[in-house]
VONUTI-708880 format. One record per residue: residue in three letters; chain; x, y, z of N, C-alpha, C, O, CB in turn. Coordinates in steps of 0.001 Angstrom, whole numbers, plus 500000, padded with zeros to 6 digits. Glycine has a CB too. Layout:
(fitor ALA,A,(X,Y,Z),(X,Y,Z),(X,Y,Z),(X,Y,Z),(X,Y,Z));
...
// end
This chain:
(fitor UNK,A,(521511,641132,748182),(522182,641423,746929),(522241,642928,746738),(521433,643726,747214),(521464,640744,745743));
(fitor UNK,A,(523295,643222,745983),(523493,644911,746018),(523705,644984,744323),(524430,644407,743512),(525160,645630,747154));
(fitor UNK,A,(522765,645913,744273),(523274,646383,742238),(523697,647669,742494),(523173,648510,743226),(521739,646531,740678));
(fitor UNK,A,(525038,647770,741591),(525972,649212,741273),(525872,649437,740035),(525238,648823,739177),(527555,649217,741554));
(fitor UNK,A,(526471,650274,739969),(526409,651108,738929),(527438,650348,738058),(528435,650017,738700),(526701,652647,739283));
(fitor UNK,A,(527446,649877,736342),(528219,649185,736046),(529665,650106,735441),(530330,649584,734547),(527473,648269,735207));
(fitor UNK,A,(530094,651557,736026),(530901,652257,735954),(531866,651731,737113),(533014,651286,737111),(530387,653525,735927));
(fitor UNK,A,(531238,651889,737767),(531417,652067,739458),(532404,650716,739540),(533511,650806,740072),(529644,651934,740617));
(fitor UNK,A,(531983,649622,739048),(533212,648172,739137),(533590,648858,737802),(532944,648270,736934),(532613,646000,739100));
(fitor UNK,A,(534150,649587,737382),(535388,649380,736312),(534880,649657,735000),(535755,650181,734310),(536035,647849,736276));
(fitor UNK,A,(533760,649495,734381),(533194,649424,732923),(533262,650526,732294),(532745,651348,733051),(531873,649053,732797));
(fitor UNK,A,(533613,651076,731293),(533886,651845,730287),(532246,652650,729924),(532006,653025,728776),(534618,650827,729048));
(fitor UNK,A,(531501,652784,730750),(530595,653015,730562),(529512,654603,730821),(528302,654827,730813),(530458,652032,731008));
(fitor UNK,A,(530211,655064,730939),(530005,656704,731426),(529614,657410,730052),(529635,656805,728979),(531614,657531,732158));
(fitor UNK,A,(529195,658977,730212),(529238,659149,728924),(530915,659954,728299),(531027,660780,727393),(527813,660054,728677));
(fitor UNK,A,(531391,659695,728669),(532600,660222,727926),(533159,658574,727446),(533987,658339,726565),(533846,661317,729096));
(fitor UNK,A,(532749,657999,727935),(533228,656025,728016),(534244,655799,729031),(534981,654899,728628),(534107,655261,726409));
(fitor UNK,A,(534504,656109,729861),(535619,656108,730851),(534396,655219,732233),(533227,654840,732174),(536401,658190,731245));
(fitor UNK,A,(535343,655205,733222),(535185,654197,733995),(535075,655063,735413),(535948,655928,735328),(536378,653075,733811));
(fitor UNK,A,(534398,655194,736637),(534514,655215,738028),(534883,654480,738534),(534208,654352,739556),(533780,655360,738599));
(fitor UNK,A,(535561,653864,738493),(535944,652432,739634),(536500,652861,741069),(537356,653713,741307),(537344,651337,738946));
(fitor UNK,A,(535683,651925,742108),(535785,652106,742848),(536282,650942,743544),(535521,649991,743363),(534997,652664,743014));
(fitor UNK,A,(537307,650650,744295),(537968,649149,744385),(536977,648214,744544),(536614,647338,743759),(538970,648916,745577));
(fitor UNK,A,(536324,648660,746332),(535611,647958,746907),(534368,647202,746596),(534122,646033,746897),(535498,648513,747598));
(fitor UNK,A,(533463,648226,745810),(532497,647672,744504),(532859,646983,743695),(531950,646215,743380),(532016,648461,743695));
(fitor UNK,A,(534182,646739,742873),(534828,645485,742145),(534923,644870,742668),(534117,643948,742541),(535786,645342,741612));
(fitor UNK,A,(535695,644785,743469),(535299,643184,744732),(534049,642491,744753),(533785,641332,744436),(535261,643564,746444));
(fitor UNK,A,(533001,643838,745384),(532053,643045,745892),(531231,642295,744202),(530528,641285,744211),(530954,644176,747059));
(fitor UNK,A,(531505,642945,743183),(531137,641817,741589),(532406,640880,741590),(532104,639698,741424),(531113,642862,739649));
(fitor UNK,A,(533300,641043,741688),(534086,639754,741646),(533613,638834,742543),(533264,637783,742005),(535484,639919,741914));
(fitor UNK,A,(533464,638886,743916),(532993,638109,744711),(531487,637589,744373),(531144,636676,745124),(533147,638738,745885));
(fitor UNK,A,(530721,637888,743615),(529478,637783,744044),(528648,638531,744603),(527453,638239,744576),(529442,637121,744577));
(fitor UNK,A,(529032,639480,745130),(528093,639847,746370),(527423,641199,745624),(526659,641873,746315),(529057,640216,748075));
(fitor UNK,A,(527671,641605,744290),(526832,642540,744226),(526954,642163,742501),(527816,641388,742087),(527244,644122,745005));
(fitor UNK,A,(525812,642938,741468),(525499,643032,740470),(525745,644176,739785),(525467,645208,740397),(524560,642736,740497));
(fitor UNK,A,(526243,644307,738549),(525947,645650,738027),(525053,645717,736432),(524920,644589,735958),(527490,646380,737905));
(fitor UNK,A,(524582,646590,735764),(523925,646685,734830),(524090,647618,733822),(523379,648100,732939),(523010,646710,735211));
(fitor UNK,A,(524833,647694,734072),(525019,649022,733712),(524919,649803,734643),(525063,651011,734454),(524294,649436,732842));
(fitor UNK,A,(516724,666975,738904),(515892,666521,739948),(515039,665637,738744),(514131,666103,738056),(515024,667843,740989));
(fitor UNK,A,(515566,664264,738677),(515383,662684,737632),(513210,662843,737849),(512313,662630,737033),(516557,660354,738940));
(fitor UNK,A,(513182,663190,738973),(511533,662502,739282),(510806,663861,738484),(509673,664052,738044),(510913,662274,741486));
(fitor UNK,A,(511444,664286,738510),(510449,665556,737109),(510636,664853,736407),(509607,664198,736570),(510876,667218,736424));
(fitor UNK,A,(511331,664178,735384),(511649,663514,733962),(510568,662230,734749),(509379,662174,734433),(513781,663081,733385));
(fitor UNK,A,(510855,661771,735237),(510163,660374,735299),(508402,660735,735168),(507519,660252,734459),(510628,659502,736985));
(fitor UNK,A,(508409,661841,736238),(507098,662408,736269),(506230,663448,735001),(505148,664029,735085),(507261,663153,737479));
(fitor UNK,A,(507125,663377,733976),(506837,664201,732344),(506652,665103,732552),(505813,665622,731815),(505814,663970,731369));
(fitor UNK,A,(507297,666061,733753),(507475,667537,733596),(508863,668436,733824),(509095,669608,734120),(506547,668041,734484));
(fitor UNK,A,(509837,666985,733460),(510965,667679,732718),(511457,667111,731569),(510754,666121,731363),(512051,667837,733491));
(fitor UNK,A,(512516,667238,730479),(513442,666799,730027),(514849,666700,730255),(515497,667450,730985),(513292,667096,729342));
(fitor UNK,A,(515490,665297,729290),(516987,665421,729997),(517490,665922,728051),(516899,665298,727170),(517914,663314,731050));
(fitor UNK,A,(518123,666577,727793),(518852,667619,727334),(520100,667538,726782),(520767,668346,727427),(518947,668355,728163));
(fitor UNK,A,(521036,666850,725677),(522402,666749,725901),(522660,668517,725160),(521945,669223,724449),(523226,665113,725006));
(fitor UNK,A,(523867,668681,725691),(525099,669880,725161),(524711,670330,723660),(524548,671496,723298),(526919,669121,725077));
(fitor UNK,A,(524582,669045,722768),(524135,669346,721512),(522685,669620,721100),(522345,669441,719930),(524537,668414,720838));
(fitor UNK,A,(521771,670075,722084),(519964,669765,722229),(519656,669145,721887),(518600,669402,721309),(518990,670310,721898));
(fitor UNK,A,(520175,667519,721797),(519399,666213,721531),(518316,665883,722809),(518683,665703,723970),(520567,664905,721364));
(fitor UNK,A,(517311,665855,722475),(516237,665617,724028),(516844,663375,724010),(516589,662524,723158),(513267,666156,723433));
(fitor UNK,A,(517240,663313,724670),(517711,661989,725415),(516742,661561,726612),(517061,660782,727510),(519239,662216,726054));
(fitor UNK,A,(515656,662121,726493),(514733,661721,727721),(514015,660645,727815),(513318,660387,728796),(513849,662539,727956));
(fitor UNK,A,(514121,659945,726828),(513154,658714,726481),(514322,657722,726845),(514051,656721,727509),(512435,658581,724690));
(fitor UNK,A,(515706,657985,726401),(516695,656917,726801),(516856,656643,728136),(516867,655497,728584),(517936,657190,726364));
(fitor UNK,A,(517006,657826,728917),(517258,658033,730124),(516244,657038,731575),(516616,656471,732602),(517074,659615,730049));
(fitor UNK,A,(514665,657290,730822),(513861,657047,731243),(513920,655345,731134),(513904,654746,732209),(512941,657865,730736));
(fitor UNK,A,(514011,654244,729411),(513887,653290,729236),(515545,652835,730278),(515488,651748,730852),(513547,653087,727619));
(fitor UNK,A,(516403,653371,730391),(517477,653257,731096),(516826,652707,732517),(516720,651557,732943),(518307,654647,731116));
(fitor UNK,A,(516436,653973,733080),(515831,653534,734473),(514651,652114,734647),(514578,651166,735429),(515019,654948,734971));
(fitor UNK,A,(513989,652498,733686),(513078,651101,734112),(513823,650130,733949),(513487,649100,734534),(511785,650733,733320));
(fitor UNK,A,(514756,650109,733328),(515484,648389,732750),(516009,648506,734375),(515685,647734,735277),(517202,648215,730969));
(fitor UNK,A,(516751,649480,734467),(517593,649490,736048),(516180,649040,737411),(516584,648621,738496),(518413,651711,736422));
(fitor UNK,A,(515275,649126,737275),(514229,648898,737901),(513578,647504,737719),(513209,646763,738631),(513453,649870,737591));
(fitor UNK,A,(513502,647277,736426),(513190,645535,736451),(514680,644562,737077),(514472,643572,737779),(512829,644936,734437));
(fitor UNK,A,(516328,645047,736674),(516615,644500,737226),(516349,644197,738772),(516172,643123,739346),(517317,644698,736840));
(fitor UNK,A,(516379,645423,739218),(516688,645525,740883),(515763,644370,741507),(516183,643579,742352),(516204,647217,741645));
(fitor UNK,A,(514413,644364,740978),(513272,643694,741275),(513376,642562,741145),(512809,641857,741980),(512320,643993,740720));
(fitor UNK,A,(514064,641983,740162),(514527,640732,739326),(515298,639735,740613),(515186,638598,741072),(515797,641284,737863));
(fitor UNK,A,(516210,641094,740856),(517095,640551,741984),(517163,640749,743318),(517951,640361,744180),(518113,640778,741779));
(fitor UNK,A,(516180,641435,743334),(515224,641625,745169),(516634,642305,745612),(517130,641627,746512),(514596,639610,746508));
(fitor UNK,A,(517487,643494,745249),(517883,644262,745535),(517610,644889,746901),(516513,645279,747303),(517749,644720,744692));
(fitor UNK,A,(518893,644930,747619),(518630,645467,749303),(518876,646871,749358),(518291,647710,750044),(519709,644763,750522));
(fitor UNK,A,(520231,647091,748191),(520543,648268,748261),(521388,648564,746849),(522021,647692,746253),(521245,648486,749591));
(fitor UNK,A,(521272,650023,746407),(521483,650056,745346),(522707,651292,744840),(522286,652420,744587),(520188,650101,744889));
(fitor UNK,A,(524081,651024,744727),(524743,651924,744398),(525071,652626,743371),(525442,652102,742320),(525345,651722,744668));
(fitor UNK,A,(524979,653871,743542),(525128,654364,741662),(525691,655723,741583),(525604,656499,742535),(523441,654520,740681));
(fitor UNK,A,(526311,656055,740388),(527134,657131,740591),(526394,658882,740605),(525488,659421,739970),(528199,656890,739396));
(fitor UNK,A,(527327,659319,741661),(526768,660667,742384),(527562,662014,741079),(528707,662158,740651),(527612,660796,744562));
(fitor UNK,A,(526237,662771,740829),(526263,664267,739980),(526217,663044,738634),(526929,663477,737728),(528081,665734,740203));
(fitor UNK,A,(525754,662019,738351),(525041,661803,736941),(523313,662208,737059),(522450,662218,737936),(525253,659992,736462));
(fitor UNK,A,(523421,662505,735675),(521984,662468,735751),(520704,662133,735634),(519645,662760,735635),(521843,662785,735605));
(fitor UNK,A,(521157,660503,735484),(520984,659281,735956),(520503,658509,737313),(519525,657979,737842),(521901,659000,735756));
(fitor UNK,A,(521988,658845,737515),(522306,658197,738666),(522630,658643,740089),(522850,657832,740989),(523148,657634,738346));
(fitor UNK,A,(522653,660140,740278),(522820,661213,740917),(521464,660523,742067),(520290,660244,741822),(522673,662812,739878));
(fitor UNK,A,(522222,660437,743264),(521566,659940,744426),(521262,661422,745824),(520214,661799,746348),(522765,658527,744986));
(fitor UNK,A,(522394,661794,745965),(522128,663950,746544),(522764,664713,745775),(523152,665666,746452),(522856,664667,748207));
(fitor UNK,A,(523161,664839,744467),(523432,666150,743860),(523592,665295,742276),(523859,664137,741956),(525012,667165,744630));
(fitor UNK,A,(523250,666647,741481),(523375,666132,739965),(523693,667444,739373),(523432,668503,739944),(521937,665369,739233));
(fitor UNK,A,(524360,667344,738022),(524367,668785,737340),(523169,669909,737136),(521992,669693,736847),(524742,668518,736052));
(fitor UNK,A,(523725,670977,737339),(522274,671927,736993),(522055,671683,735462),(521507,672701,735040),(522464,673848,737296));
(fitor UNK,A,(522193,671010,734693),(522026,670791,732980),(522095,672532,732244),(521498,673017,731283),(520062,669865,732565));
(fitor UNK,A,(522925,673009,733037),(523423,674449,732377),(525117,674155,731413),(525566,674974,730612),(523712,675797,734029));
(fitor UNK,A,(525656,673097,731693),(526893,672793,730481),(528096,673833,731507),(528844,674585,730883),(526393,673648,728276));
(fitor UNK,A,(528175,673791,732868),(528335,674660,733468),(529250,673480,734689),(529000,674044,735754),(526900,675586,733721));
(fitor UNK,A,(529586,672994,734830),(529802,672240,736119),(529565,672779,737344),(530244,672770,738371),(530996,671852,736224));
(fitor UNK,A,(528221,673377,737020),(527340,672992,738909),(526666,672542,739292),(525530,672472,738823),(526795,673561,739694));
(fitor UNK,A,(527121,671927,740521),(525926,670590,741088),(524907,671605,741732),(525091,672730,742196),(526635,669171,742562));
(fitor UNK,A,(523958,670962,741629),(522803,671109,742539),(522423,669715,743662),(523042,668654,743585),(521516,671392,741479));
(fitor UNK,A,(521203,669986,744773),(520899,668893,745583),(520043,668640,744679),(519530,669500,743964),(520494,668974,747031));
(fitor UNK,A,(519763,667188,744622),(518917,666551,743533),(519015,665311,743212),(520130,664847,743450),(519051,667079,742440));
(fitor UNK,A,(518155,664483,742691),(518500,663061,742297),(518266,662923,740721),(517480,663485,739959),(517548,661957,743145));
(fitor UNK,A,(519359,661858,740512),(519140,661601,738797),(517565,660496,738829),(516906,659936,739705),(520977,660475,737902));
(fitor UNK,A,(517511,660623,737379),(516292,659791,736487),(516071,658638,737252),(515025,658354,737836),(516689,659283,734855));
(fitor UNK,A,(517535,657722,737208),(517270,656754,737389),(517040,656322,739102),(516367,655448,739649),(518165,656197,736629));
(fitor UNK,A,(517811,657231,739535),(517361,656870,741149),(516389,657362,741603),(516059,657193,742777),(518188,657193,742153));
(fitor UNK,A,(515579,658237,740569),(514277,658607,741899),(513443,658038,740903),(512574,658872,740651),(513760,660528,742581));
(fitor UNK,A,(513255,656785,740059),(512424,655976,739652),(512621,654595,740699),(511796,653703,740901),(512666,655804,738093));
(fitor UNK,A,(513775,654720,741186),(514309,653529,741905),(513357,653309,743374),(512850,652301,743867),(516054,653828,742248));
(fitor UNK,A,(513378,654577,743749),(513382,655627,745398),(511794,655302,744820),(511246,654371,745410),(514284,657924,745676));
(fitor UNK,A,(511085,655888,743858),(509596,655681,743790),(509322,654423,744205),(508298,654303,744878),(508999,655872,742468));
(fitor UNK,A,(510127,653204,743927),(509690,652182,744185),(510218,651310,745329),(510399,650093,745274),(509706,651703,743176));
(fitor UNK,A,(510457,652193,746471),(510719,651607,747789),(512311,651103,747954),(512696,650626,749021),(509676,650348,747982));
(fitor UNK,A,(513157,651246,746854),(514716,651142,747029),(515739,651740,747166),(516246,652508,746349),(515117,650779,746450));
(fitor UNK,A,(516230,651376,748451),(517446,652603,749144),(518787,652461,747817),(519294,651487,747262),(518304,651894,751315));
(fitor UNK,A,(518986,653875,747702),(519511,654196,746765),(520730,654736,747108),(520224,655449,747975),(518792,654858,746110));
(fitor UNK,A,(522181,655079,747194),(523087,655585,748111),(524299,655561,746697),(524480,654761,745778),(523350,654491,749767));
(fitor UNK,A,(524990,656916,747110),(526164,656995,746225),(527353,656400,746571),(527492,655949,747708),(526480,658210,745998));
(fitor UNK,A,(528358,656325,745634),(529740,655464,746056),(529928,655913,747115),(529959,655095,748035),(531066,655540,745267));
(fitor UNK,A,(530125,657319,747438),(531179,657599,748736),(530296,656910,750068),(530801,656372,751053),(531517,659617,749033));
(fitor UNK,A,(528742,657109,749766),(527845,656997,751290),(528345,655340,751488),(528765,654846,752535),(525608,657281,751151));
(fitor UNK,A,(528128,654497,749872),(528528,653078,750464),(529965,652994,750884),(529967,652197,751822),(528297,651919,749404));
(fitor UNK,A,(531237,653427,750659),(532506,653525,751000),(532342,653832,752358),(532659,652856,753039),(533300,654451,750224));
(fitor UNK,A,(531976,654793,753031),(531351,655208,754474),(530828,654181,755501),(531227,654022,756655),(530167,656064,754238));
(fitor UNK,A,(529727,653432,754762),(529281,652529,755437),(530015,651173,755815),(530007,650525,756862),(528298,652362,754877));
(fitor UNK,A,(530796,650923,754324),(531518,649870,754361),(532995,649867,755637),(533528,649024,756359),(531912,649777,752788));
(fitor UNK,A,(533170,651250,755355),(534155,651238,756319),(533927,652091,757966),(534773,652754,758565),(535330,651843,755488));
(fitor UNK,A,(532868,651869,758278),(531650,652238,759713),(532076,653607,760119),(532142,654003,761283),(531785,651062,761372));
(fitor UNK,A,(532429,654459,758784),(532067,655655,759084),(530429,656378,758938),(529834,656295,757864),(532974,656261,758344));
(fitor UNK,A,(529928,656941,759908),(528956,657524,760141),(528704,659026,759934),(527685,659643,760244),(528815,657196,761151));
(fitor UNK,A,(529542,659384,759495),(529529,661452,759303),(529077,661138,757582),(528894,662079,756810),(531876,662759,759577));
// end
């Protein structure tokens, strides 16, 4: 079983409310074959915060976000887990520098390196698009 990101098939769910959709990930929830649910390991680890534009500290959401994303995965003995790349969330190799600035840094969001703590391969749309279609670069 594979859990995505519930942007990633189509859902209005980002923070602007807009959607990533990515075909192949809709498929694989239409079909069955996958679920959706909707540097992160400082926040997880309480020696960072996550920060919005307006200095609302959102770190407690971010965090109850990830564990829910973590009981699912577990729930559903998750093989592999797709989620969207530069959130800061969900950011699997790069996420915003949280400067309000659009620059990525290498890094993982909240929710995937709570994921990664707990032994689950974690991979962004494009790496699963790659795989799906047996590209290897």
């Amino acid at each position: 079983m594979i859990l995505v990101s519930s942007c990633l098939a189509g859902q209005g769910c980002k923070y602007n409310g807009s959607s990533a959709l990515v075909k192949e990930i809709e498929a694989l929830v239409e079909n069955k074959e996958a679920v959706m649910k909707g540097t992160g390991i400082d926040v997880i680890n309480g020696n960072a915060r996550v920060i919005e534009r307006s200095g609302k500290d959102v770190t407690d959401i971010y965090i109850d976000g990830a564990y829910k994303a973590l009981s699912i995965a577990k729930e559903i003995k998750a093989t592999v887990i797709v989620l969207k790349e530069n959130s800061p969330s969900c950011g699997s190799e790069h996420i915003y520098n949280g400067a309000f600035s659009n620059v990525k840094i290498a890094g993982e969001g909240v929710t995937t390196a709570l994921l990664r703590k707990h032994g689950f391969i974690v991979m962004s749309e494009s790496q699963f698009a790659a795989e799906m279609h047996g590209d290897q670069s």
